[in-house]
C-alpha positions in Angstrom: 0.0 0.0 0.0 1.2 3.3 -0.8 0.4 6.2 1.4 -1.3 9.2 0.2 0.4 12.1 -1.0 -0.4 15.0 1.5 -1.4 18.6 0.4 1.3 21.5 -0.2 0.7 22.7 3.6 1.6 19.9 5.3 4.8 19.2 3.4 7.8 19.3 5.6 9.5 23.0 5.5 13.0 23.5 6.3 14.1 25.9 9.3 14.9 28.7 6.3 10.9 28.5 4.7 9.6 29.0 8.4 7.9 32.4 9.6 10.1 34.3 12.1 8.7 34.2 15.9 8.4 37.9 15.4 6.4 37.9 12.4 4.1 35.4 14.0 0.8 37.8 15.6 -0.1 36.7 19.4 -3.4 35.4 20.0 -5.9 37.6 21.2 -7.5 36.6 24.3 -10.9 37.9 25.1 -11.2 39.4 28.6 -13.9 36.9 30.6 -16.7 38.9 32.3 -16.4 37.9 35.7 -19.9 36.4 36.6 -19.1 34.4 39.9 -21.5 34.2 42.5 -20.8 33.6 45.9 -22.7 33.8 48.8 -20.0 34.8 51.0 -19.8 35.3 54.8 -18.7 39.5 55.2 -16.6 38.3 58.0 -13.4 40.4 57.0 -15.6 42.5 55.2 -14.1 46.4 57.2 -17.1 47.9 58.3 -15.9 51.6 58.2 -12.5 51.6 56.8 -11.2 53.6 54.2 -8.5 51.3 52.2 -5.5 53.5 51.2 -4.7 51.1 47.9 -8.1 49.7 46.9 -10.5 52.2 47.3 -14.1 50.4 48.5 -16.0 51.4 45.5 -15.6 48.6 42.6 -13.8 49.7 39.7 -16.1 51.7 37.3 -16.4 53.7 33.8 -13.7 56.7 34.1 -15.9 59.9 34.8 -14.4 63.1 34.9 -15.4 66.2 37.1 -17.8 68.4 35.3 -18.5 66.1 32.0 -22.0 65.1 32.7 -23.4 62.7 29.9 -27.0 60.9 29.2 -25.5 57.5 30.0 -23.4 58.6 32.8 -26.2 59.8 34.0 -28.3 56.8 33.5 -25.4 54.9 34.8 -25.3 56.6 38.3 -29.2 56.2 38.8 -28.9 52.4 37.8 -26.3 52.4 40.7 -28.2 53.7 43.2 -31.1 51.9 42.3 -28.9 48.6 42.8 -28.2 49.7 46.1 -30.9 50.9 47.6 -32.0 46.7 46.8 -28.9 45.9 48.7 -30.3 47.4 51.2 -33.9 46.1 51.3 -32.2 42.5 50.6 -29.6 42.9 53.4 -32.5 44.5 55.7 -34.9 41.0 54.9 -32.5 38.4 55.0 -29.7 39.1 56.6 -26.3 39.5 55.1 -25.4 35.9 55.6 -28.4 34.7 54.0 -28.8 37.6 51.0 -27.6 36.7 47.5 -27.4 38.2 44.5 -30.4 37.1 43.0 -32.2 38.8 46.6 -30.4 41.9 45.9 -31.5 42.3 41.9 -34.6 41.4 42.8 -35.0 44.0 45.0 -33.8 46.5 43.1 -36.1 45.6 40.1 -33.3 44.4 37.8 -31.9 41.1 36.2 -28.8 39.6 37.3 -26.8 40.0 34.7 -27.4 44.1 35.3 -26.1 43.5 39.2 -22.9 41.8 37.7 -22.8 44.5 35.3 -21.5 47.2 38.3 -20.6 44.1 41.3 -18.6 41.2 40.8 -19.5 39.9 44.4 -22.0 40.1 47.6 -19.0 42.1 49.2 -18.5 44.5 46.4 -22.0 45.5 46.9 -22.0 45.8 50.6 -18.9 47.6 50.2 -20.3 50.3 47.9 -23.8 50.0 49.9 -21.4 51.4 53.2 -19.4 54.2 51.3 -22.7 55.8 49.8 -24.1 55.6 53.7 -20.9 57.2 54.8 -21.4 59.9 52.2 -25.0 60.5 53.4 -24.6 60.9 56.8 -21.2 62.8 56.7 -22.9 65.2 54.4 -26.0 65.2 57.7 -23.2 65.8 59.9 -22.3 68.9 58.0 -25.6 70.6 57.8 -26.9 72.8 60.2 -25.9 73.7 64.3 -23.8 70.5 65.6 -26.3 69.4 68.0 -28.8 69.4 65.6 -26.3 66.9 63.6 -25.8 64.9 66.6 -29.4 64.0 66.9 -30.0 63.5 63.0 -27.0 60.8 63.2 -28.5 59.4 66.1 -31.7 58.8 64.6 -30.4 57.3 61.2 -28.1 55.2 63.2 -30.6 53.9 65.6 -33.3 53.1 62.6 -31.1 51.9 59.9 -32.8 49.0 58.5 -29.4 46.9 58.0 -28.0 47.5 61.1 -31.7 46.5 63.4 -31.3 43.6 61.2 -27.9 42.7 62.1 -28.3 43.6 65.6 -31.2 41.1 66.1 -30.4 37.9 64.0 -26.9 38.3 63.7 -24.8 40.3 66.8 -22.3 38.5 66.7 -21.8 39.5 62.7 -22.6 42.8 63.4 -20.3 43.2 66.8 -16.9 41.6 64.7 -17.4 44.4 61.8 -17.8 47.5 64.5 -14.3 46.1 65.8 -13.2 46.5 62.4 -14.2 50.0 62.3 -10.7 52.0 61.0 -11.2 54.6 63.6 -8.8 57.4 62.6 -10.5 57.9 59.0 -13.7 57.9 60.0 -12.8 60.2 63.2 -11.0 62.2 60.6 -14.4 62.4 58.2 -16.5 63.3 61.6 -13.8 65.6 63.0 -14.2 67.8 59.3 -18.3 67.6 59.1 -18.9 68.5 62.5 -16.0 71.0 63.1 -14.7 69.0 66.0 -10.9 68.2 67.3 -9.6 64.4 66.6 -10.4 63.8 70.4 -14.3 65.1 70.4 -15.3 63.4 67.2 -13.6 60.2 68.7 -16.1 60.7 71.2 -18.8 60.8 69.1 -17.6 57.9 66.8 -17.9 55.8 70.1 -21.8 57.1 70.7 -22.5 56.6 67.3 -20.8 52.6 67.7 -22.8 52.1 71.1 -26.4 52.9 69.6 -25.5 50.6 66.6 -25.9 47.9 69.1 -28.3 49.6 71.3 -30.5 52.3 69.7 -32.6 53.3 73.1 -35.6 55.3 72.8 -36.2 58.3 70.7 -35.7 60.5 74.1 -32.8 58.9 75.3 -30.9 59.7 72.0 -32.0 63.1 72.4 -30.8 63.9 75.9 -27.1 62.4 75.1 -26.8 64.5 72.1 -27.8 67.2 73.8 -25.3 66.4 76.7 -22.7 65.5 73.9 -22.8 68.8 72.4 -22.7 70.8 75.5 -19.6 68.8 76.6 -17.7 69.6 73.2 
């Protein structure tokens, strides 16, 4: 039997006929949308830190100050929609128990449009805590101080997550106040409420101390009174 005779391209080429390495393009590799859920435990999750390197908000679009555009616009109200779900999901279930799927569904949205801005659970708590810090160092700016005092009070002591936390999972709740990064977020206090390092320390621990135990409505008003008179 004789073999086959093989087509021109598969003849044997000597070293001299082949294509330099150079002249050889590199394969293109699509970049994988990252798409993994996982319902992970926000045990090392900081609950009030500041990173230095990665800043807590995921990575987004590029925006630049002043260009204000249709779909960046669309873009941040898609965001905060996703988040104010985060917190209805977190507020229900728990942020053990929450998933993704709990937190697009509460925000009205498919999946896909969640992984769109979050890659995981944490990426959306995380974001979810830096637009609450915004908010209420923005309340701690506006207006007398003791006013401010008992604003904070009040959004501390009737935040939906944290009432959450505090009855089905303390012990969740107390390991990420220890994690608070105290000097940043003393710092951030210290500017909004035109206080030394030393007085918005104090408040910091108030604020900490009716995250576990909010009190009554009165109570919260007679220590910020008493807090603001003492600073």
């Amino acid at each position: 039997m004789h073999p086959l005779p093989l087509p021109d391209r598969y003849s044997p080429r000597s070293t001299a006929e082949a294509p330099a390495l150079s002249a050889v393009p590199a394969p293109v590799v699509d970049d994988v949308p990252a798409g993994t859920h996982g319902t992970i435990v926000l045990e090392g999750l900081p609950l009030l830190r500041r990173p230095e390197v990665a800043p807590l908000r995921p990575a987004g679009p590029e925006h630049q100050a002043g260009a204000h555009t249709r779909s960046g616009n669309a873009m941040g109200r898609t965001r905060r929609g996703l988040l104010a779900g985060a917190a209805a999901a977190f507020a229900e279930h728990g942020l053990r128990r929450a998933t993704m799927q709990h937190v697009a569904a509460a925000a009205g949205v498919a999946k896909a449009t969640l992984y769109n801005h979050f890659r995981t659970k944490d990426d959306v708590a995380a974001a979810l805590l830096e637009a609450e810090l915004d908010r209420l160092t923005a309340l701690a700016a506006a207006g007398p101080r003791g006013r401010a005092l008992v604003g904070l009070a009040e959004e501390v002591a009737d935040h939906a997550v944290l009432r959450r936390l505090a009855e089905t999972e303390p012990e969740l709740l107390a390991r990420l106040l220890c994690a608070v990064d105290d000097d940043a977020l003393t710092d951030r206090l210290a500017g909004a409420l035109r206080l030394d390092r030393g007085g918005a320390g104090l408040v910091l621990r108030w604020l900490v101390g009716l995250a576990c135990r909010p009190g009554t409505t009165l109570d919260r008003a007679r220590q910020a009174d008493a807090l603001d008179r003492a600073l």
